[in-house]
C-alpha positions in Angstrom: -11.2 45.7 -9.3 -13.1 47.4 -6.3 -10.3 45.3 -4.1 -7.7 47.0 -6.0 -8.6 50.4 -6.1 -9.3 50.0 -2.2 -5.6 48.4 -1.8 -4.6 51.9 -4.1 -6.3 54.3 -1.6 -5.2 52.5 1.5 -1.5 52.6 0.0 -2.2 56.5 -0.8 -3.4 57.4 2.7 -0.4 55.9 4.8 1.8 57.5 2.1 0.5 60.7 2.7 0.3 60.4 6.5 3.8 59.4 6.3 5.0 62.3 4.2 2.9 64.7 6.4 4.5 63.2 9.6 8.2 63.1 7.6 7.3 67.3 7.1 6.2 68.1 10.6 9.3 66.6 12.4 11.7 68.0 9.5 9.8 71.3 10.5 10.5 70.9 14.5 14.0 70.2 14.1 14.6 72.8 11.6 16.3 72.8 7.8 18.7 70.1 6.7 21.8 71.8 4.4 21.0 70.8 1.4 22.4 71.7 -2.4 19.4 73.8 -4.5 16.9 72.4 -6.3 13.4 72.8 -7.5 10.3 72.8 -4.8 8.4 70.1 -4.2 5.0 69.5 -4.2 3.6 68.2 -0.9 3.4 64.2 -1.1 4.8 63.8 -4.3 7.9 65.8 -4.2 9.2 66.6 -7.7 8.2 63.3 -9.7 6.7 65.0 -12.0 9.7 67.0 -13.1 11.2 63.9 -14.1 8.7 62.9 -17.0 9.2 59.4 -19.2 13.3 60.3 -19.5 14.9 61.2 -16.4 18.4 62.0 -17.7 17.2 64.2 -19.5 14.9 66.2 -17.6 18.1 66.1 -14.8 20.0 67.5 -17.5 17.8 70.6 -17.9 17.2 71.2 -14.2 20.8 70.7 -13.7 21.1 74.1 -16.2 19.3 76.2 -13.3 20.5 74.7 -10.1 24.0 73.9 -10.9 26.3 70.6 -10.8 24.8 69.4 -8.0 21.6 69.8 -6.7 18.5 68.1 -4.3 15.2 67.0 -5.6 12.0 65.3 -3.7 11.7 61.9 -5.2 8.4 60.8 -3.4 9.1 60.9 0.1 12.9 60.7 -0.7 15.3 63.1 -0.7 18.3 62.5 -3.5 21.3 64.6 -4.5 21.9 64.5 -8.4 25.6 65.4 -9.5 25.7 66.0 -13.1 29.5 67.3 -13.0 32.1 64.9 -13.8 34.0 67.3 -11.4 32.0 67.0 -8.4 31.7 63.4 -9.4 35.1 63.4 -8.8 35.5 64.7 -5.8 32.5 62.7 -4.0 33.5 59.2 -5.3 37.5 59.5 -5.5 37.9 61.9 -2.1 34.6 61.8 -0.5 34.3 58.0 -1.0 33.5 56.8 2.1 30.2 59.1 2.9 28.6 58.0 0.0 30.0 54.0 -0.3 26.1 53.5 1.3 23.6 52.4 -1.7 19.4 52.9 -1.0 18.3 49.9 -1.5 15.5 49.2 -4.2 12.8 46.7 -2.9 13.0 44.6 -6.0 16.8 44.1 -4.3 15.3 42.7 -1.2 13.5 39.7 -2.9 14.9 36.6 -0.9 16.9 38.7 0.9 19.5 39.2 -1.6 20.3 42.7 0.2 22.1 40.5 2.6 24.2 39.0 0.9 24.9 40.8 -2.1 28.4 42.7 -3.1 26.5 45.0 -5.1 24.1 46.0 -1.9 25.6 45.3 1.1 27.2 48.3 2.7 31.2 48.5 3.9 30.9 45.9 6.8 33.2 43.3 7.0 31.2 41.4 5.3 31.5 43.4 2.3 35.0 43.4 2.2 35.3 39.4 2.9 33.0 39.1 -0.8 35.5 41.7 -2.5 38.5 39.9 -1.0 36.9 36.5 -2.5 36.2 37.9 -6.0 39.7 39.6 -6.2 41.8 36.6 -5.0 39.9 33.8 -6.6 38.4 35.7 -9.7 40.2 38.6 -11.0 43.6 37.3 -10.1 46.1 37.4 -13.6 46.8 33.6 -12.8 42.9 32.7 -12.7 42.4 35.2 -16.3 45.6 33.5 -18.3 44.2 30.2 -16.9 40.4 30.6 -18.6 42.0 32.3 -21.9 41.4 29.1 -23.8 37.9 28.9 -22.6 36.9 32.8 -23.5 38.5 31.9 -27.2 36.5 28.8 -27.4 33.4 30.4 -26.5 34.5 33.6 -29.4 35.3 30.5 -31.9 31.8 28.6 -31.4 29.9 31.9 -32.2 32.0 32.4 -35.2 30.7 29.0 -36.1 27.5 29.9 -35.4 27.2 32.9 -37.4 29.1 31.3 -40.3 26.3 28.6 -40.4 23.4 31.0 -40.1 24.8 32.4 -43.3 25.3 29.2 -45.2 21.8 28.5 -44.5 20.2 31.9 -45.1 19.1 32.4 -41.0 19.1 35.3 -39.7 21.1 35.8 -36.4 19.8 37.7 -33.2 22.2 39.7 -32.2 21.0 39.7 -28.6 20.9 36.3 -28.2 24.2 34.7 -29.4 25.8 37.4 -27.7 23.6 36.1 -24.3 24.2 32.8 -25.1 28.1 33.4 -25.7 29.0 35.3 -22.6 26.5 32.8 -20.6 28.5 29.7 -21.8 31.7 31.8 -21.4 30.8 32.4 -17.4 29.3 29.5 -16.9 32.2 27.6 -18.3 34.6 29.5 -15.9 32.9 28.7 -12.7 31.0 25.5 -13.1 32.9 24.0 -16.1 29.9 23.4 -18.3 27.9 25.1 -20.8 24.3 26.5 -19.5 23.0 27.3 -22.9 23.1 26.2 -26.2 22.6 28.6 -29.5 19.1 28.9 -31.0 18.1 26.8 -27.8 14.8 27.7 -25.6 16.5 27.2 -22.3 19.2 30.0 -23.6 16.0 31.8 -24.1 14.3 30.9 -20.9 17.6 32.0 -18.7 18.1 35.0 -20.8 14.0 36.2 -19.8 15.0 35.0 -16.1 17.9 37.6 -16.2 15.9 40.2 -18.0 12.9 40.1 -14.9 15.6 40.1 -12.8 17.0 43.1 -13.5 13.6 45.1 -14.5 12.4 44.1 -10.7 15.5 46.5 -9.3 15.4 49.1 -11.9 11.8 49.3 -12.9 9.9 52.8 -11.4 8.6 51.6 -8.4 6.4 53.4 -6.3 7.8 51.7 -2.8 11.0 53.1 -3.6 9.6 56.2 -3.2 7.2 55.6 0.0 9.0 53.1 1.8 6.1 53.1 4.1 4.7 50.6 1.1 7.3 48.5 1.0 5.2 45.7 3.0 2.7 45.8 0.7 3.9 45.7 -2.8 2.1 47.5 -4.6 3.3 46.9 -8.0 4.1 43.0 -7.3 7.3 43.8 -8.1 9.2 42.3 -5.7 6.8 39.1 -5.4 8.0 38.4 -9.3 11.4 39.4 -8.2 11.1 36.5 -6.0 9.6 33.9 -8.2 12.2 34.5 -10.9 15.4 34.7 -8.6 14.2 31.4 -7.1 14.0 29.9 -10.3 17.7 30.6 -10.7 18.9 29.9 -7.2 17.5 26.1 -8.5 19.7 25.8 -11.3 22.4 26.8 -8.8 21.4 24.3 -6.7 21.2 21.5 -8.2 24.9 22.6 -10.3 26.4 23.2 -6.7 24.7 19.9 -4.8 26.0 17.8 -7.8 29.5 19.1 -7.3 29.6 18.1 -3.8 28.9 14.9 -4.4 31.3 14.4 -6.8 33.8 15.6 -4.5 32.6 13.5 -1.9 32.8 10.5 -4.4 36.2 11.6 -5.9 37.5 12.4 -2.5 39.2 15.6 -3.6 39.2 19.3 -3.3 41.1 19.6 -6.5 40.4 23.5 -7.8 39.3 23.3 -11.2 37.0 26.2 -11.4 35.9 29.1 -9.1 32.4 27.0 -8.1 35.3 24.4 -6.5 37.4 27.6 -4.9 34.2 28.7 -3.4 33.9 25.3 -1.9 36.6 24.9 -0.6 36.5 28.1 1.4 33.2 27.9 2.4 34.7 24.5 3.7 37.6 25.9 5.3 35.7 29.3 7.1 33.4 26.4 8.4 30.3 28.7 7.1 31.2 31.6 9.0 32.5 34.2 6.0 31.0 32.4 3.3 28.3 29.6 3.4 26.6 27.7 0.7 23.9 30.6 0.5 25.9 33.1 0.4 27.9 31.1 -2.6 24.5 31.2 -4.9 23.6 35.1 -3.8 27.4 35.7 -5.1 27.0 34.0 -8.2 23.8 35.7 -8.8 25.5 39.2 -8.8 28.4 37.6 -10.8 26.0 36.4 -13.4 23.5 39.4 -13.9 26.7 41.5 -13.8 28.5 39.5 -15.9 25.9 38.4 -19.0 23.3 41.5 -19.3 26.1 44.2 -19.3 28.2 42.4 -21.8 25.4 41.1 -24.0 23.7 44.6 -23.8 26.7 46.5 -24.8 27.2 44.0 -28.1 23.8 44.3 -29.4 23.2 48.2 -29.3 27.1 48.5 -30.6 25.9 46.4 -33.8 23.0 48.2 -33.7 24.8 52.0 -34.0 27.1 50.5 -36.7 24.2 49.3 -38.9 23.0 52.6 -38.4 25.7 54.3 -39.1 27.7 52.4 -41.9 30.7 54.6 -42.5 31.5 53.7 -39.0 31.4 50.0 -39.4 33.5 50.4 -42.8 36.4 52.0 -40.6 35.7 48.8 -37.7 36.0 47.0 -40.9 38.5 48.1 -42.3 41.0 48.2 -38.5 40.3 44.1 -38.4 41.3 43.6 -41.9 44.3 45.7 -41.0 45.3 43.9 -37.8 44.1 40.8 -38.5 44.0 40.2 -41.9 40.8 39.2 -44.0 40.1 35.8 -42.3 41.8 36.4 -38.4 39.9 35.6 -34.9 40.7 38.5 -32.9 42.6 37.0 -29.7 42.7 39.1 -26.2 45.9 40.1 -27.2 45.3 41.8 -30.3 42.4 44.3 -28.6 45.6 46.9 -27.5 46.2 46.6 -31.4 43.0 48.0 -32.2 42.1 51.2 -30.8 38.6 52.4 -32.7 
């Protein structure tokens, strides 16, 4: 404890000196042209104006210094737009100046920053990872191709919840919808299923994502003092690290597998995006995309992929429990469509606008 609250003061001091140094040169070399906002407090900035719900408090500043406006966020300064006008006009026309994200420390576990889509900034780089996704992943060839394998995936949970209810279980919402788009990703690029419903290592994966993502969007005081970001203060990023090597195993041992059945197989047939990455990491020789930067893409495809999906299912379910004259009009559009007993396909969603 005594080492801790020493740690504390010692991360309190240099954050101060830092701000106080940050102050004295933004002082010498006069005012930076920045939107209004509220004044900040010295060290701290205007943290405390953001309380336990941010959007909302941003919402009510946002009432007295306009659209867009500057706050103090620690020893960082951040423009909040909160007009879908001005939103407009800086990521449609003004693009380019802001295409730059700050990086969260949790981000720069295993260097991930360096190799991720999601964080990298527009470098060449950058562009060779878009250029990868769009011609090997988003393609309407590679989407008709894995049809079968998204219906599959929609069938087996259909099973699923059809035997919960034979048997009186109840169903987690959350989790077959995890486990679903997991097997329905994880089918697409490897060719296998990674999880299995009412399974612990469903469960396991789906807490590995979870930490993941809380380690980037947790509050985080060195996001705020990046003179802390060597020490961690929070352990944030050290868990960060622990979990995303965790999955950068299973990746590992998917990917090393593969290559040894090509090797044994003698071919660089393209079944699935893991064998498309291959084979270009094969043919840039490691220079644009190398076996590590294969796994730090599939990491951003994954968490992208599963948690927004899966999220998005289980607090829709959620609203229409809550609000069942909504879910009798949902209802009532399938039976419409589809009739009483019909699998919605992909090509029946334009069909079904509410």
């Amino acid at each position: 404890m005594d080492y801790l609250l020493l740690l504390l003061g010692i991360s309190f001091v240099l954050a101060c000196i830092h701000f106080l140094t940050k102050s004295i040169g933004a002082t010498k070399f006069g005012p930076v042209n920045l939107p209004p906002g509220p004044r900040p407090f010295l060290v701290i900035g205007n943290i405390l104006k953001l309380g336990n719900k941010p959007h909302q408090a941003l919402a009510e500043l946002s009432k007295t210094y306009g659209p867009i406006m500057s706050l103090k966020v620690g020893s960082i300064t951040t423009i909040v737009i909160s007009s879908p006008q001005v939103a407009k006009e800086a990521l449609q026309k003004r693009d380019q100046a802001v295409s730059s994200r700050t990086i969260p420390d949790g981000a720069r576990s295993v260097d991930h920053h360096k190799h991720s889509i999601a964080w990298l900034p527009v470098s060449a780089p950058w562009r060779n990872l878009r250029k990868v996704c769009a011609t090997q992943m988003f393609t309407a060839q590679r989407l008709d191709a894995t049809q079968a394998v998204r219906q599959k995936k929609v069938q087996e949970l259909v099973d699923y919840v059809h035997e919960s209810c034979r048997s009186g279980s109840a169903v987690d919402i959350g989790q077959a919808a995890f486990t679903t788009v997991m097997n329905s990703i994880s089918s697409t690029f490897f060719s296998i299923d990674l999880a299995h419903y009412q399974s612990d290592l469903s469960q396991n994966f789906n807490n590995l994502v979870c930490v993941g993502i809380e380690g980037v969007g947790i509050p985080n005081i060195a996001n705020y003092f990046p003179v802390l970001r060597s020490v961690d203060p929070q352990g944030i990023r050290r868990r960060k690290t622990t979990v995303t090597e965790k999955i950068f195993n299973i990746f590992d041992s998917i990917i090393y597998e593969r290559i040894h059945a090509r090797e044994k197989m003698m071919s660089k047939e393209s079944k699935d995006l893991l064998d498309s990455l291959l084979n270009l990491a094969e043919e840039n020789s490691s220079d644009q995309l190398s076996l590590t930067g294969i796994k730090h893409l599939l990491l951003d495809l994954f968490v992208a992929g599963i948690d927004t999906t899966s999220s998005t299912i289980e607090w829709a379910m959620a609203e229409l429990l809550h609000n069942p004259e909504k879910l009798t009009k949902a209802q009532t559009e399938l039976r419409q469509v589809l009739g009483k007993d019909g699998l919605v396909q992909e090509f029946d969603i334009e069909k079904l606008p509410y």
